[in-house]
C-alpha positions as CSV (number, residue, x, y, z in Angstrom):
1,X,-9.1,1.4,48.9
2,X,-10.9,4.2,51.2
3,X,-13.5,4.4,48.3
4,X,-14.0,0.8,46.9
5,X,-15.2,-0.2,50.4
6,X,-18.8,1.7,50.3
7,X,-18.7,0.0,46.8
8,X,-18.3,-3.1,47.8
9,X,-21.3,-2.4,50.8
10,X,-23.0,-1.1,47.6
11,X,-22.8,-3.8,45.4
12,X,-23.8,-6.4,48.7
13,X,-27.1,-4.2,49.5
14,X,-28.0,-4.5,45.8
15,X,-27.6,-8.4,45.7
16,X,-29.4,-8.6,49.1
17,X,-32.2,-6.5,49.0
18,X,-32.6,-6.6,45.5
19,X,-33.8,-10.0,46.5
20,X,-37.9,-9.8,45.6
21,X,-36.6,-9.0,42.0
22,X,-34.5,-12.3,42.2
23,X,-37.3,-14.1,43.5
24,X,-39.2,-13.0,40.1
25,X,-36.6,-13.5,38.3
26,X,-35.0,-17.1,39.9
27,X,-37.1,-17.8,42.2
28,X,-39.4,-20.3,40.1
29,X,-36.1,-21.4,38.8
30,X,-34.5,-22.2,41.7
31,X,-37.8,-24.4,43.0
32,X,-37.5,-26.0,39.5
33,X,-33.5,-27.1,40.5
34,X,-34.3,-28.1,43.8
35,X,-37.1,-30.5,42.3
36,X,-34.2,-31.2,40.0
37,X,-32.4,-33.1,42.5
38,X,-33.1,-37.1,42.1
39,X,-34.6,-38.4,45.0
40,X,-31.6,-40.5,46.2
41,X,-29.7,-37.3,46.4
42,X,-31.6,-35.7,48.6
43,X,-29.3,-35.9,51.2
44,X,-27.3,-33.6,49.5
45,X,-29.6,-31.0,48.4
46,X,-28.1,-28.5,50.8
47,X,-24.2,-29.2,48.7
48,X,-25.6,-28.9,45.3
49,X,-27.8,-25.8,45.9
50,X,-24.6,-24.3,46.9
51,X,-22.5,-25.5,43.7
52,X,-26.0,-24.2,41.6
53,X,-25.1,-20.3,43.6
54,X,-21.4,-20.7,43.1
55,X,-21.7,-21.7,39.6
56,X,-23.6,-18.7,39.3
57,X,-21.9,-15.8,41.6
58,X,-18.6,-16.7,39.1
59,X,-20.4,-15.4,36.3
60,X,-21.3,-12.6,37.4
61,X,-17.7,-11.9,38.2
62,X,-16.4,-13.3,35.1
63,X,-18.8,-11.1,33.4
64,X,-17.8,-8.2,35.5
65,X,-14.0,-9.0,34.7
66,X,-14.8,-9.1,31.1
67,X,-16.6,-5.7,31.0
68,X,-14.5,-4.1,32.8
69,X,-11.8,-4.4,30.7
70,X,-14.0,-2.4,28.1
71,X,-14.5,0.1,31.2
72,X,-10.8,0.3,31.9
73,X,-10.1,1.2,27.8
74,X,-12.3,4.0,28.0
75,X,-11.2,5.2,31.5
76,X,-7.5,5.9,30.6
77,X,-8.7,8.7,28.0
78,X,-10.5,12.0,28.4
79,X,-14.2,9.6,29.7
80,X,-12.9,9.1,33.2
81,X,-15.4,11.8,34.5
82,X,-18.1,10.8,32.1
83,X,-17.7,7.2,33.7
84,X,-18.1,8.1,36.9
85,X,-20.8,9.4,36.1
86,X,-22.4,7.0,35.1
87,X,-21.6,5.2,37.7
88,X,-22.9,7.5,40.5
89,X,-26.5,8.1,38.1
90,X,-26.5,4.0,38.0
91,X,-26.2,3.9,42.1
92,X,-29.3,6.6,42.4
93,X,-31.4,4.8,39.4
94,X,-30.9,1.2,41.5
95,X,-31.1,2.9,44.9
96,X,-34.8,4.1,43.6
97,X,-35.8,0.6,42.5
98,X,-34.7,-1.1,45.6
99,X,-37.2,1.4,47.2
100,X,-39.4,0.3,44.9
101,X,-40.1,4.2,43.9
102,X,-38.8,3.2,40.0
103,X,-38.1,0.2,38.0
104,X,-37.5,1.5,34.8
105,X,-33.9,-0.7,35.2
106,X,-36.0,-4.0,34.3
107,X,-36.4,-2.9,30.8
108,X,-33.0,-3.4,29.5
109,X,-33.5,-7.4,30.2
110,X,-34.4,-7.6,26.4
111,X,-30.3,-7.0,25.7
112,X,-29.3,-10.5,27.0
113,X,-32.3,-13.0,25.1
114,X,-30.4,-13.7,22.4
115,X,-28.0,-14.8,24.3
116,X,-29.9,-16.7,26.9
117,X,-31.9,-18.5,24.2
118,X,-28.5,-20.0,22.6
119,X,-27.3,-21.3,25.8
120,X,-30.8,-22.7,27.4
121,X,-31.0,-25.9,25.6
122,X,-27.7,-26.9,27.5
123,X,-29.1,-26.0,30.6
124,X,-31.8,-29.3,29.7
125,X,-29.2,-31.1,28.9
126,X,-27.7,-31.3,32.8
127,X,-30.8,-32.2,34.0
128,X,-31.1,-34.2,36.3
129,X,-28.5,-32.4,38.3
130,X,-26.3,-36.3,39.8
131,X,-23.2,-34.5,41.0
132,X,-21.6,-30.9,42.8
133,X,-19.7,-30.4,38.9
134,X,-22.7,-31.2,37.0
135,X,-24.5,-28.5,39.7
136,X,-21.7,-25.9,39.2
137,X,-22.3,-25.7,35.4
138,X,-25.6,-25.8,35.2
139,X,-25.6,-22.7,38.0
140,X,-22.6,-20.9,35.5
141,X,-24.9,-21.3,32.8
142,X,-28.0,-19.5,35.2
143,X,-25.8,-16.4,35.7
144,X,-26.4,-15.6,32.2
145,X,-30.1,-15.2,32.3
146,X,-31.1,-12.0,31.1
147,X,-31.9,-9.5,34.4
148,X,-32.5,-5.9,34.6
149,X,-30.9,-5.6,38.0
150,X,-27.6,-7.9,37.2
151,X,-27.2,-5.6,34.2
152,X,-27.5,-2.4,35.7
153,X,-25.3,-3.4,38.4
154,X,-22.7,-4.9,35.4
155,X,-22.8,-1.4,34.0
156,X,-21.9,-0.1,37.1
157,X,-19.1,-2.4,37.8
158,X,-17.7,-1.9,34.2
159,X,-18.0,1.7,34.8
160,X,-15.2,2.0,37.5
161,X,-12.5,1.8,34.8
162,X,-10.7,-1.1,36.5
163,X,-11.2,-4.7,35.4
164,X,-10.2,-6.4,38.9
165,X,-12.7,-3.8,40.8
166,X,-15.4,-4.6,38.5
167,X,-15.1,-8.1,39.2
168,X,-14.8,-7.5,42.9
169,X,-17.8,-5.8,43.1
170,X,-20.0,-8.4,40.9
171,X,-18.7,-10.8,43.3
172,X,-19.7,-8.8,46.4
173,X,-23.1,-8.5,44.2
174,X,-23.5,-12.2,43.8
175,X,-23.0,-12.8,47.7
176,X,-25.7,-10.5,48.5
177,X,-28.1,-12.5,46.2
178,X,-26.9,-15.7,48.1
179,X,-29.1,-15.9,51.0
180,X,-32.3,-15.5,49.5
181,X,-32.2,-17.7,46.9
182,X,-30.5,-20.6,49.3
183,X,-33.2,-19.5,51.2
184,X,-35.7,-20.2,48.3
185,X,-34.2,-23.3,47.8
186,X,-34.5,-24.5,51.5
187,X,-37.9,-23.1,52.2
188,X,-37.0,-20.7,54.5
189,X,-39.6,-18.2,54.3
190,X,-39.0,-16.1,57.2
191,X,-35.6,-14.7,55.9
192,X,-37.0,-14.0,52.6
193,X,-40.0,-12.3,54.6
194,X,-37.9,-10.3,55.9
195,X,-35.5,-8.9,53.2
196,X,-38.6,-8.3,51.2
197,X,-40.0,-5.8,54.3
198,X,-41.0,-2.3,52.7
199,X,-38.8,-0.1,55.2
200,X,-35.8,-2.7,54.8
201,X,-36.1,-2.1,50.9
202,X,-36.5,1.7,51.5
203,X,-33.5,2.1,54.3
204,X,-31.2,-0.1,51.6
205,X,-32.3,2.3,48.5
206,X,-31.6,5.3,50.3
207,X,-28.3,4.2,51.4
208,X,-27.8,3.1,47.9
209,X,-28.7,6.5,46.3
210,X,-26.8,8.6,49.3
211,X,-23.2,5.9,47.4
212,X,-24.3,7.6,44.5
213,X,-24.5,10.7,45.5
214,X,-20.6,10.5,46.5
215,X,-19.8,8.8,43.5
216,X,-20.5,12.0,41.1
217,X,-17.9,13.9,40.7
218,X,-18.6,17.6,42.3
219,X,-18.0,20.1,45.3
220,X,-20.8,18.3,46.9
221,X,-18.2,15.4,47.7
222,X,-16.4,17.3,50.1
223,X,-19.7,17.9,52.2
224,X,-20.5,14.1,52.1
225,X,-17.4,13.1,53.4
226,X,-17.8,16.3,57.0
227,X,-20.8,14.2,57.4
């Protein structure tokens, strides 16, 4: 438990401040759901933007479960220290694009199109969005659009060799991307102002990187930990 918790703070700085790649990546899309909304239900925009995030946080965990079963087949043989790491070179890779110092992570994107194009035409198919269910789906369907930063932080979570802790920490992931996109949806700029800050970005990354650090295995573990 003593080591899943800077995970979990892990996975919530990468959903939260990863947020001006989620604004690239959703943030069009989430305008285009708002405007999605039929006029009469207005009233209940607020409900179904959080069905549309819900919908959407449990894939990310379901994909998490899923991969990390994979993770957990290869972690019971002789991979275990190979895994982590992985994991810990994952941390430092995301750490550096938070900080906006490398994005090299956005290119492995292309790995989910295929997918993404089989399952859009359903997503036009729920349009307009009339009830909380119909919102729900349509937001499970939008957790599979292909991103550079849910993927990298997948292959993290798969990488801990535990299917339940993989899909904890997708979960933890999808809350952290939860305020700025509800924020997107709502139109409140000052929050997403201010998680998109350069030394916000840079204090996350760093913290980010320093998880890493203690995730690979070595001597320098024992240093981390005085300190």
């Amino acid at each position: 438990m003593t080591d899943l918790l800077p995970q979990l703070l892990s996975a919530l700085i990468l959903g939260l401040l990863g947020g001006g790649h989620c604004l690239g990546m959703c943030g069009g899309l989430m305008g285009a759901l708002t405007l999605a909304i039929p006029a009469e239900r207005r009233q209940q925009r607020l409900q179904l933007l959080v069905a549309y995030n819900a919908g959407r946080i449990l894939s990310y965990t379901t994909a998490g479960l899923l991969l990390g079963l994979a993770g957990w087949a290869l972690a019971s043989g002789p991979l275990a220290s190979v895994l982590r790491s992985i994991a810990g070179l994952l941390l430092i890779a995301m750490g550096l694009y938070l900080a906006g110092w490398w994005s090299g992570l956005t290119r492995i994107e292309a790995l989910g199109r295929g997918l993404w194009r089989r399952l859009q035409p359903f997503t036009r198919r729920l349009m307009p969005i009339t009830n909380v269910p119909r919102a729900m789906v349509l937001g499970g369907l939008w957790g599979w659009l292909p991103c550079g930063l849910v993927y990298s932080t997948l292959l993290w979570a798969a990488s801990q060799g535990d299917a339940l802790r993989s899909a904890a920490l997708m979960f933890a992931f999808g809350l952290g991307t939860l305020p700025v996109l509800l924020a997107t949806g709502l139109a409140a700029e000052r929050l997403v102002g201010l998680l998109r800050r350069r030394g916000v970005r840079i204090a996350g990354g760093l913290l980010v990187m320093l998880f890493g650090l203690w995730t690979l295995p070595g001597p320098h573990q024992h240093w981390l930990m005085g300190h």
